[in-house]
Every structure is written in structure tokens, then in C-alpha cells.
ZADO-317561 format. One line per 4 residues: their letters; for each residue x, y, z of C-alpha. Coordinates in Angstrom, 1 decimal. Layout:
<nodes>
a> X/Y/Z  ... $
</nodes>
This chain:
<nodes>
xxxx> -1.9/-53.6/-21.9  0.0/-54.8/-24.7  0.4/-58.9/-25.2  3.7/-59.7/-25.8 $
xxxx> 3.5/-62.7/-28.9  5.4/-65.3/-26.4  2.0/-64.8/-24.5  -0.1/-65.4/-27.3 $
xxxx> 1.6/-68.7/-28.8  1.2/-69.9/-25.3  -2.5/-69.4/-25.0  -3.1/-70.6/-28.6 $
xxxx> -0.7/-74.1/-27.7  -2.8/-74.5/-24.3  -6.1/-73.4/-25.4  -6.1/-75.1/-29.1 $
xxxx> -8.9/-73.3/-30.1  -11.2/-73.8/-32.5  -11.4/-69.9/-34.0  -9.1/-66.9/-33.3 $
xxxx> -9.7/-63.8/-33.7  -7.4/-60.3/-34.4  -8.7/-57.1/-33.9  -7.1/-54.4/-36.1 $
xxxx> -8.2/-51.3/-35.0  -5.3/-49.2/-35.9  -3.7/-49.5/-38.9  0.3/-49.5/-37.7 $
xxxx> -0.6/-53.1/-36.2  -1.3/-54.3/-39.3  2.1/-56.1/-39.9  2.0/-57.5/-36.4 $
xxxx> -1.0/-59.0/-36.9  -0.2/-60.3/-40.1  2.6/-61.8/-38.7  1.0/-63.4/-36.0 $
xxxx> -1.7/-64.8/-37.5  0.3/-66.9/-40.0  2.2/-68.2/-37.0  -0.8/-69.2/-35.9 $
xxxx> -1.8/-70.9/-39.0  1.3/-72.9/-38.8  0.5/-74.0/-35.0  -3.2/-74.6/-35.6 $
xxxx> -3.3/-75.3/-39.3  -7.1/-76.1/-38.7  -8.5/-73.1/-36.9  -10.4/-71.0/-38.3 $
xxxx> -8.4/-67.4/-38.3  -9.8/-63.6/-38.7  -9.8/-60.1/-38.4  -11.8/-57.3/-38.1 $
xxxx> -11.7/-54.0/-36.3  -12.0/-50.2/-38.1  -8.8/-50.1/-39.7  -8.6/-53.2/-41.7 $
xxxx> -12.6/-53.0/-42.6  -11.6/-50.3/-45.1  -8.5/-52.5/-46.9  -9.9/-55.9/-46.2 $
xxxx> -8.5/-57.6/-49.5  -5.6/-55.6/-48.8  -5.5/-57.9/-45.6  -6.5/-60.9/-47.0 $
xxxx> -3.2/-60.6/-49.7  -0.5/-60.0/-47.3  -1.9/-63.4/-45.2  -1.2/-65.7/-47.7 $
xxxx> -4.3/-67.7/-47.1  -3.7/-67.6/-42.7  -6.3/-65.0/-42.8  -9.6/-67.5/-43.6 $
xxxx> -11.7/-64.1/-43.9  -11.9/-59.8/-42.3  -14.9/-59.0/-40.6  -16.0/-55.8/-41.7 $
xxxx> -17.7/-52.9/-39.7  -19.2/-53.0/-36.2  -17.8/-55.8/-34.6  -20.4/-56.7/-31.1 $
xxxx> -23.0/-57.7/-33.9  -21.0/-59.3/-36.9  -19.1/-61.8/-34.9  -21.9/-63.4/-33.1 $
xxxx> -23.5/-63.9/-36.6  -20.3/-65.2/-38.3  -19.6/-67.7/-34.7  -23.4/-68.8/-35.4 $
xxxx> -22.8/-69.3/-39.1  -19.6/-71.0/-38.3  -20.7/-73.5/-35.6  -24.1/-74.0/-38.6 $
xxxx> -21.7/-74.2/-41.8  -18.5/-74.3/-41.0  -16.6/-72.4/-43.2  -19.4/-71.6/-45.7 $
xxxx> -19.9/-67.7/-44.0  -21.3/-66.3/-48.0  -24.5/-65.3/-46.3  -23.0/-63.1/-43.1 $
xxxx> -23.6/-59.8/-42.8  -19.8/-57.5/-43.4  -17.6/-61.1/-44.3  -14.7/-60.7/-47.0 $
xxxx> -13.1/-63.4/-48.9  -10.6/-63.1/-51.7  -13.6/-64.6/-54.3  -16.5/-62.9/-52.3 $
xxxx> -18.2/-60.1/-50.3  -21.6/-60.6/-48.1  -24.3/-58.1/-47.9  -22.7/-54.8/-45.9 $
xxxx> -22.4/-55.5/-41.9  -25.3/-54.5/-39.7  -25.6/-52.2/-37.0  -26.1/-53.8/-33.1 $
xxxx> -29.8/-53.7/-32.2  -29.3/-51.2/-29.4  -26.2/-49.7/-27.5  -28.0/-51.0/-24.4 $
xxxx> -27.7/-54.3/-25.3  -23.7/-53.8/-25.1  -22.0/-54.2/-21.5  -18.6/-54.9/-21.4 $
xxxx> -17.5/-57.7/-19.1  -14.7/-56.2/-17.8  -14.3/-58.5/-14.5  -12.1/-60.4/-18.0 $
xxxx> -9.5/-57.9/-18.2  -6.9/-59.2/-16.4  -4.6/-56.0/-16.4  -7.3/-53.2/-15.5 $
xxxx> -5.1/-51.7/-12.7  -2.3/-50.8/-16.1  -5.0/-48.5/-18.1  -5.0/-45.1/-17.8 $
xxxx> -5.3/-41.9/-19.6  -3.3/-38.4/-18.4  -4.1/-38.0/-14.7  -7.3/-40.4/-14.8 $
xxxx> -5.1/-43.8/-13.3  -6.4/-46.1/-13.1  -9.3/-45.5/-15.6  -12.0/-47.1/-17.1 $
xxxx> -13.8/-46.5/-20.6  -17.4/-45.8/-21.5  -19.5/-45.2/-24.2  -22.8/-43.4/-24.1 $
xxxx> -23.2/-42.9/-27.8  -21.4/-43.8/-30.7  -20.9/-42.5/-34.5  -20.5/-38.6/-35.7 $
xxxx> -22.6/-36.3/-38.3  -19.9/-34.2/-39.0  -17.3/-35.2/-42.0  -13.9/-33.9/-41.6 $
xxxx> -11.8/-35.1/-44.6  -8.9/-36.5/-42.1  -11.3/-38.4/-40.3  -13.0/-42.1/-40.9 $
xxxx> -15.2/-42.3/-38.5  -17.9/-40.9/-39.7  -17.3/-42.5/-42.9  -17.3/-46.0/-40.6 $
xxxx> -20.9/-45.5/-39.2  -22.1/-43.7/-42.5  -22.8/-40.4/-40.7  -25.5/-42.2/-38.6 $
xxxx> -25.1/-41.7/-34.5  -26.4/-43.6/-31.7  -27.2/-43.2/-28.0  -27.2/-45.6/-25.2 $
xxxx> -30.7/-44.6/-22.7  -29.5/-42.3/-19.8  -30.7/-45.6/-17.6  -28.8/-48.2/-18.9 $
xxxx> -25.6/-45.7/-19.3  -25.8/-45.3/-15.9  -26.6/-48.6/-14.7  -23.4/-49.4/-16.1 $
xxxx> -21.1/-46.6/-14.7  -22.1/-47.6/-11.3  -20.7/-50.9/-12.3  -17.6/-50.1/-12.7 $
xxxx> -15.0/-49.6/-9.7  -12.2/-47.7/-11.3  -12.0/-44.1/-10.2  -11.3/-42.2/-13.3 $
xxxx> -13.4/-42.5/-16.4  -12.6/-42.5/-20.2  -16.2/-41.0/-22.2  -14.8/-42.5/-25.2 $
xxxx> -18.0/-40.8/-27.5  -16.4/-39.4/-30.9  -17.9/-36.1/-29.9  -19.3/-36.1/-26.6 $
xxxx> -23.0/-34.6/-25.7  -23.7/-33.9/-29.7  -27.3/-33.5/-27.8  -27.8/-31.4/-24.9 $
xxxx> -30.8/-33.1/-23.3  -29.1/-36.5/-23.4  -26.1/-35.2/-21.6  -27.7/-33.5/-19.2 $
xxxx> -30.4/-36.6/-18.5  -27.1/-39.1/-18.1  -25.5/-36.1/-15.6  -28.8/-35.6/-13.2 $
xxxx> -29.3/-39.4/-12.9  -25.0/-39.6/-11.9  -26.1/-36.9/-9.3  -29.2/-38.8/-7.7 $
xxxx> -27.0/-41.7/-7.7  -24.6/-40.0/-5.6  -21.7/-41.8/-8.2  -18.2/-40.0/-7.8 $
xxxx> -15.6/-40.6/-10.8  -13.2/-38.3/-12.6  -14.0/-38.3/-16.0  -12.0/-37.4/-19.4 $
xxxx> -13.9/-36.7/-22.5  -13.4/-35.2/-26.5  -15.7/-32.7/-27.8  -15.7/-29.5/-30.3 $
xxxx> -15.9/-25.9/-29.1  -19.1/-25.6/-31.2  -20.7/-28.1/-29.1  -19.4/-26.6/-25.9 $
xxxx> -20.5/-23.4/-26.3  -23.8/-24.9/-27.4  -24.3/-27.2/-24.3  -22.6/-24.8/-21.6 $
xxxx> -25.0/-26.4/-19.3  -24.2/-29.5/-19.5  -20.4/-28.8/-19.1  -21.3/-27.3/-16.2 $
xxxx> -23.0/-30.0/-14.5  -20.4/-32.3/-15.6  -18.1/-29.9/-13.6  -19.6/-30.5/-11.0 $
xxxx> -19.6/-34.4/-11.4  -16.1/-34.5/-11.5  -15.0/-33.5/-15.0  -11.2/-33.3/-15.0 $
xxxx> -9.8/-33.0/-18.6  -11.1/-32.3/-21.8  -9.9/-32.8/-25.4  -10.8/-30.3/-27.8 $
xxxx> -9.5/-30.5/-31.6  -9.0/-27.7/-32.7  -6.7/-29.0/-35.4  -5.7/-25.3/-36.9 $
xxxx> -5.2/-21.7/-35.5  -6.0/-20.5/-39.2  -8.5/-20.1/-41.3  -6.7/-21.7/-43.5 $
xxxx> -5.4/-24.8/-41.7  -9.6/-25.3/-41.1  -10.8/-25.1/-44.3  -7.9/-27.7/-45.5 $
xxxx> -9.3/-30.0/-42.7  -13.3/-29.2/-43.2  -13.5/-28.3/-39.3  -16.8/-27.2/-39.8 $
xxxx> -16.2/-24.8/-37.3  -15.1/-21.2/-37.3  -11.7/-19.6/-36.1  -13.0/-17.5/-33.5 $
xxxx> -15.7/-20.0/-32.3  -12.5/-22.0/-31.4  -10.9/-19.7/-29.6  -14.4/-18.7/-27.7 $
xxxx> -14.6/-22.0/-26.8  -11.5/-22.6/-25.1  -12.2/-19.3/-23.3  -15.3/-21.3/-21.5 $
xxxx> -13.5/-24.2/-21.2  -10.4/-22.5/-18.8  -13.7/-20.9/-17.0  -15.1/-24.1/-16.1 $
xxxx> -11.2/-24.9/-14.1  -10.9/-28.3/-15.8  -7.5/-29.6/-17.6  -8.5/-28.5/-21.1 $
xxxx> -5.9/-30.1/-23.6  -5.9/-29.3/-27.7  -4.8/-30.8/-30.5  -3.2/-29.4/-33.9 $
xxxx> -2.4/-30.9/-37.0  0.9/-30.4/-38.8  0.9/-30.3/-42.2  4.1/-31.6/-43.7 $
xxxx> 4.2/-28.7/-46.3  4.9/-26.6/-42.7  8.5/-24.8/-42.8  10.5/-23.3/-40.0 $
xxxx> 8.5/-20.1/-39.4  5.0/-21.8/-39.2  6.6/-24.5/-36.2  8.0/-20.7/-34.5 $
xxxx> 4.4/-19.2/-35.3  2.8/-22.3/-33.9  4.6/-22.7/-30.8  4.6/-19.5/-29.5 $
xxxx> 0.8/-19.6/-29.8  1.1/-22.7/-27.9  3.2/-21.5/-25.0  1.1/-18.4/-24.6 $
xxxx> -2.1/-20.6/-24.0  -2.2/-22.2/-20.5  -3.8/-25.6/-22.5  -2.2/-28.8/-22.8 $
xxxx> -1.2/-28.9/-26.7  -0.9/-31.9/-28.8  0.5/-32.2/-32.2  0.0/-34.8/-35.0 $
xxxx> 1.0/-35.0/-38.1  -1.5/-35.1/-41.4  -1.4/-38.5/-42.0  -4.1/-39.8/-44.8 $
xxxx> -5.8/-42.8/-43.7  -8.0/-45.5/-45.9  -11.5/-44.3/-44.8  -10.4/-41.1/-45.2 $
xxxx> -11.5/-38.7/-48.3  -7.9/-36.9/-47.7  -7.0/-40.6/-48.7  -8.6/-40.2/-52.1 $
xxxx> -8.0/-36.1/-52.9  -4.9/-35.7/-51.3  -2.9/-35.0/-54.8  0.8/-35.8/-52.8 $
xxxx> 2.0/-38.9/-53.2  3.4/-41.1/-49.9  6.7/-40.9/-49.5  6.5/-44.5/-47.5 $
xxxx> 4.3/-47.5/-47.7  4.9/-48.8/-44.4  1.9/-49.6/-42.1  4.0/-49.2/-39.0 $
xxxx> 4.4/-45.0/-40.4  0.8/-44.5/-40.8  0.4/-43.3/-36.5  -0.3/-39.7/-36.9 $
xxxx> 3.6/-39.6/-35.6  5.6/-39.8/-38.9  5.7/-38.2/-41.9  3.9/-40.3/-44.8 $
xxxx> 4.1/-37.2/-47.0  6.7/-35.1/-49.0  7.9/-32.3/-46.4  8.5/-28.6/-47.5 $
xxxx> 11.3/-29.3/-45.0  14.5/-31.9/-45.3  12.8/-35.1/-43.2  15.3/-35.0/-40.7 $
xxxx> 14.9/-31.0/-40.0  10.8/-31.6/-39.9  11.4/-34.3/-37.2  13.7/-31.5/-35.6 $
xxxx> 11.4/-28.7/-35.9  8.3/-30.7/-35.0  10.2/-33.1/-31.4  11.4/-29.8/-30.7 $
xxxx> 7.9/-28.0/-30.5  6.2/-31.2/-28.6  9.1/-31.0/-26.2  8.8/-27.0/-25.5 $
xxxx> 5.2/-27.9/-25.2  5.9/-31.0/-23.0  8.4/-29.0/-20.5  5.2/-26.6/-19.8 $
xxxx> 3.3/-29.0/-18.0  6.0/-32.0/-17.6  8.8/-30.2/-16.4  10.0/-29.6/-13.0 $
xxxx> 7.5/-26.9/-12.6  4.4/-29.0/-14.0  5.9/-31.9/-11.4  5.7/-29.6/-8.7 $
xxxx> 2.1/-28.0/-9.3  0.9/-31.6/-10.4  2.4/-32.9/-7.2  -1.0/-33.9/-5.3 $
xxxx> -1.8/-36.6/-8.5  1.9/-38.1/-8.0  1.2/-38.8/-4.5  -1.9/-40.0/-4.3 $
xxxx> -1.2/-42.2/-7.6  1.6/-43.5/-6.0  -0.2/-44.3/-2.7  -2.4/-46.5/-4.6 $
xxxx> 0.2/-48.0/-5.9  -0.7/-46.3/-9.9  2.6/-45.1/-11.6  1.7/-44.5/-14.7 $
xxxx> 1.8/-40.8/-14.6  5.0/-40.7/-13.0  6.6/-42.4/-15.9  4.8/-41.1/-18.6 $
xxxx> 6.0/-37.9/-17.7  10.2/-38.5/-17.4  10.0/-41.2/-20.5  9.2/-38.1/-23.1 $
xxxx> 12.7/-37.3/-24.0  13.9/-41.0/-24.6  11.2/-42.5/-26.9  10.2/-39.2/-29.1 $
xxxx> 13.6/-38.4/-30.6  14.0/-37.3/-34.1  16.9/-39.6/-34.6  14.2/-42.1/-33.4 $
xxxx> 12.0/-40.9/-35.7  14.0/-41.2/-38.7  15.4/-44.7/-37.9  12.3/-46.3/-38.1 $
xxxx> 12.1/-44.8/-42.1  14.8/-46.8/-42.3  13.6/-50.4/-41.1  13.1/-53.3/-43.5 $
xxxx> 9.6/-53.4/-45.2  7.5/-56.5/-44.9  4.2/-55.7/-46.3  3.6/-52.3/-47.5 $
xxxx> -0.2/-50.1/-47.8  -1.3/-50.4/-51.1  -0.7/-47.3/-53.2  -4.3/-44.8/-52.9 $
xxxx> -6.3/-44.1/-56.2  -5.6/-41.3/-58.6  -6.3/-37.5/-56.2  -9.5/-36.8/-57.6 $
xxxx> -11.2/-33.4/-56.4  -14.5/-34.8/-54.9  -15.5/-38.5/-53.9  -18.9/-40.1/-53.7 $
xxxx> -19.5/-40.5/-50.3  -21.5/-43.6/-49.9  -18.7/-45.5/-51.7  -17.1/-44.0/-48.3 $
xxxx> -19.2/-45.9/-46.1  -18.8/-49.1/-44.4  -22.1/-48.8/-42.8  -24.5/-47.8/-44.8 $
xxxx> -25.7/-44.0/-44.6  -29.3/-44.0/-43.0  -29.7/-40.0/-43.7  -31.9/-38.3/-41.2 $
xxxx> -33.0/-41.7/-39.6  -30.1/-42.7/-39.0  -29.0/-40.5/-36.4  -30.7/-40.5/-32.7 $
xxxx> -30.9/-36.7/-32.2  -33.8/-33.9/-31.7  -34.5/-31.9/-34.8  -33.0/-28.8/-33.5 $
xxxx> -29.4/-30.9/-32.7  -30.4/-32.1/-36.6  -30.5/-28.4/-37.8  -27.3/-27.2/-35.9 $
xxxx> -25.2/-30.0/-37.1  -26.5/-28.9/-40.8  -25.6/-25.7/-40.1  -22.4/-26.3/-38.9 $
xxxx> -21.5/-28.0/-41.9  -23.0/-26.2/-44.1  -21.7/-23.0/-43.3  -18.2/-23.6/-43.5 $
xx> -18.3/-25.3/-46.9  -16.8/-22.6/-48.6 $
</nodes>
């Protein structure tokens, strides 16, 4: 639920706090909270004002710059940890935070940020979210999120966040997980793991303790197709919990499109494992990457792949992202330096194509796409969900799917190329053909340690990666 900024001057006027805080997760909020905060500053020219979040831990200077001294420091990395330590330091020191773990300055950096003790220690209050009855994902409305492990070992090049957690990956105890799902009253749940059930046995420990529980929820998670056809098991169970849509990324139906993205993964595995996944009768949905050097005959090859596939199909655009290696080798320079473009939704890159035919060729494919499952024939065969949605009063699915054709428009799409530029991304390093990866890292890289996961889940993730290097 988005906070509109009358809101927020109003809480910061009633509540005259001491410290605020921004959380810049994504990095086409950047100007917003730019903006924001130096309003801030000028209504509470003593608080003590930061950000932090996974976007803006990779450009934190960059942040600190556009602020104009509103911005008293970004928090980098994990966040549940590193602001308890820099609220200690503060209430201790004021704002003398040289010794906290992930801090930036414009004249310093602390020692790297530090990972939370345990993902068991971490339970959302979420009797403060004040709008939970608005969140929602697809069918799942309302829905709640949870996390039963967090990081990824693999490294695709369009990705940051393994580069985030430094290839290390966590798990919260099949207990505690629990404990907290039964906790939570909404009816359809967000898994919100980067890869979700990396390792078998931890999946299927969380699943059999749901079942003893007797806990009924619809749940939504993201995985790969290796994984799947590695754990059909635990897919299976979770069928039988009440899985109800998965997301795999495929990201390419070539060879060719994989290798650009280091998948990891083969072409045929992917296509194996969205055969299992229609077998298991759950609302499988995909996602594929367009490259802006796509012309008109690769958008025609694409989607009539895509409509001969009964999956949902997503497509974003290669956008490269700080975090990212694609952000350091990709040798084509941006075509725009505006944060608000960098949402995997606009062109950042030269296109093979004019602009305004890619925006053509690529609204017209999601809306051919769109029509198959939001048309008048996906309303009437996803007529059930309406009504009982609408009997609980939930109509976020309803509207989601008649509001496609007035917000994604390529004239839309175009116009916002042409708004005024406030603060702009700073320009990426010279393409270089290989990067160092623990310059990647905002955590840093534990190697073997570092990751909670049995050594045969070690060896298939080497394997994986290895594999497909070439």
C-alpha cells in the first residue's frame, strides 16, 4: 500500500520524531525518496535522516550526493540487524555512527554490515500494518508474505541478489517457520525465498509439520526448473498443502538467450520442468527477458511460443542494475539516466528497433499474452476467484485484470522518456569482460560456510553452475 507524501508530512508534523528512516529497496524510488527526505530536512531540520534498503546499499554515495546533506547517512546491507546497531549507536553517540557495522558517510565508510544472528530471531509484527486487507499477489487476495530462507548460490549476471548476501544462504528452523505461518490470518501466502526449497529435506520438514498442524493457506512461490525436477517431492506435498501458483524464470527459450543471462540451467531442463509443473495442476506462470537488441521477428518467434504454452508469461526487459555484473560488462551504453526507467519496464538500452516500435512490438506481445488468461475467456474460467474475492469484499483481482490496457500503453511508455530529469544514475564503469566478484559483494562471501545446505545440495548447485559456464 503505497503512502501518498500528504500522509507522510503529516505523520512527521504530528509525530516530530527524533530519526526517520527511508527504505529504498527498488531503485525507481530513488528520486522520491530523495525528494522526500529533503522535505523532511526542512520540517525537522534536527532529525536525524537515512536510508537503507538493497538498491541504494550498492550506490550509497551516489545517494548521499543527490541529498544535499538531508541524507545524514545510507545503511548498507541487511537491514533487521544494522538499524538496531546504528539506533543503539545513536541514542550512545549521537551522530558519531564511525564504528557501525554497513554506515556510509560522504568522508567515511564502517566495517561491512553484518548478517542477523538467526532468521528465527526475525518475526514480523504485522498486527502494524494498517492496510493488510490491500496486499495481494495474482489470485492469492488478500495475502501475506513469508520467508523460510533467504540469499541464493547461484550468480546470474542480471541479478544482485546474490551479489547482496555474497552467495551465502540461510534457513529459518522448520519450527519456528511454522510457528509463524500459523500466526498469520490471511488466507493466501507469498514464499518470498529467492529460490524456494534450494534443499529438499528442509522443504519437505516445513511441509509435514504444515500437515500435522492441520494449517490451510494458498501459497505462491519462485523457483527454477532445475530445482523442481530435483525436489519433485516436495512439490508434490506442497500440492497437496495448497500450492496455487508458481513462478518459474526461465528468462530465454534459447540457448543463446541463457548463456547471455548465465541461467545455469539447460534449455531442455527448462522445458522438462515446466512439463512437471502443468502435472502437478497448479497456476505455473514464467518469465522472459527481452533483450533490447530484439527485432520484429524474435517478438513474432517469442509470442507464438508463448501462446502455444498454457503458462502465464511475463516479460521484462534487460535492464542492468548496480549490483549487477551486467552493470559492469555490459559494453552498451544507457540511453537514459533516469532512476524512475530503471523497472525492468523501459528500455535503458540502445534498441535494434526505433524506441517507439520496441514499445509497440513488446505492449503488443504482453497484451496477446494478457488476453489469454485476462480476457473474457480467462474471466469466465477464473470466474470462481472473482466471486469468492468479491464476497470477501477483496477486489484486487478484478481490477488488476480490466486496468491492463490503460496503464501499459506504448504511448505511455514513451512519455515518461520524455519527463524532466531531477537526479540521474551515475554513469557505470568502463564494460570490462570479467569482474572480481567480492568487490560484488555487500556482504561478505563466506564460501562453503556461508551457506546452510547438505553437501549433496552443495555439490548440485556447483554443478549447476559449473556446467553451464561455457
Amino acid at each position: 500500500m503505497r503512502i501518498t507524501p500528504r500522509f507522510f508530512f503529516g505523520l512527521v508534523e504530528r509525530w516530530r520524531s527524533d530519526v526517520i528512516a527511508f527504505c529504498g529497496n527498488y531503485l525507481a524510488n530513488v528520486p522520491e525518496i530523495i525528494d522526500l527526505a529533503r522535505s523532511a530536512r526542512e520540517l525537522m531540520a534536527d532529525a536525524f535522516i537515512f536510508v537503507g534498503g538493497h538498491s541504494v546499499s550498492f550506490i550509497p554515495e551516489e545517494i548521499l550526493r543527490h541529498a544535499a546533506g538531508a541524507v545524514d547517512c545510507v545503511l548498507t546491507g541487511e537491514g533487521e540487524t544494522a538499524i538496531t546497531g546504528l539506533l543503539d549507536a545513536f541514542d550512545r553517540n549521537g551522530r558519531d555512527l564511525k564504528n557501525v557495522p554497513g554506515v556510509v558517510t560522504l568522508d567515511h565508510r564502517s566495517p561491512p554490515p553484518a548478517f542477523v544472528k538467526s532468521l528465527d530471531d526475525l518475526v514480523p509484527a504485522r498486527h502494524l500494518a494498517r492496510h493488510r486487507r490491500k496486499y495481494f499477489i495474482g489470485q492469492l487476495d488478500p495475502a501475506a508474505s513469508i520467508e523460510f530462507s533467504r540469499g541464493c548460490p547461484w550468480d546470474c549476471v542480471f541479478c544482485s541478489a546474490w551479489t547482496f548476501y555474497g552467495r551465502n544462504y540461510r534457513v529459518k528452523t522448520p519450527e519456528c517457520a511454522v510457528e509463524e505461518l500459523a500466526q498469520i490470518r490471511e488466507p493466501g501466502i507469498f514464499i518470498v525465498d529467492d529460490v524456494a526449497f534450494i534443499q529438499g529435506e528442509h522443504g519437505m520438514q516445513i511441509g509435514e509439520a504444515i500437515a500435522r498442524r492441520g494449517i490451510r493457506k494458498r501459497y505462491y512461490l519462485e523457483t527454477r526448473g532445475d530445482v523442481l525436477l530435483r525436489n519433485k517431492e516436495v512439490f508434490q506435498l506442497w500440492k497437496r498443502l495448497g500450492l496455487n501458483t508458481m513462478f518459474l524464470g526461465l528468462e530465454a527459450i534459447d540457448d543463446e538467450g541463457l548463456k547471455r543471462y548465465r541461467k545455469r540451467v539447460t534449455l531442455s531442463k527448462n522445458f522438462e520442468a515446466l512439463e512437471y509443473a502443468r502435472s502437478l495442476d497448479v497456476t505455473v506462470a514464467v518469465n522472459i527477458i527481452a533483450d533490447p537488441s530484439w527485432d520484429r521477428e524474435r517478438f513474432k518467434v517469442v509470442r507464438d511460443w508463448c501462446l502455444e504454452i498454457p503458462e502465464v508469461v511475463n516479460i521484462s526487459i534487460n535492464t542492468p542494475y548496480p549490483g549487477t555484473e551486467t552493470w559492469y560488462t555490459e559494453s552498451r551504453r544507457l540511453t537514459t539516466r533516469d532512476y524512475r526507467l530503471f523497472d525492468i519496464q523501459h528500455a535503458v538500452l540502445p534498441t535494434k528497433l526505433p524506441l517507439p516500435e520496441f514499445y509497440k512490438e513488446l505492449v503488443e506481445t504482453q497484451r496477446i499474452l494478457s488476453r489469454k488468461h485476462l480476457g473474457w475467456e480467462g474471466l469466465r474460467q477464473c470466474a470462481r476467484i472473482v466471486v469468492r474475492n468479491l464476497l470477501r469484499g477483496q477486489t484486487n483481482f478484478l481490477r488488476m485484470i480490466w486496468k491492463f490496457n490503460s496503464v501499459y500503453r506504448p504511448d505511455l511508455q514513451l512519455a515518461d522518456h520524455r519527463q524532466p530529469v531531477k537526479y540521474q544514475i551515475c554513469l557505470p564503469p568502463p564494460s570490462t569482460a570479467t569482474v572480481e566478484r567480492d568487490a560484488l559483494y555487500i556482504h561478505k562471501g563466506g564460501g562453503r560456510s556461508g551457506r546452510q545446505i547438505d553437501p549433496h545440495t552443495e555439490e548440485f548447485v556447483n554443478a549447476t553452475r559449473m556446467s553451464a559456464a561455457g
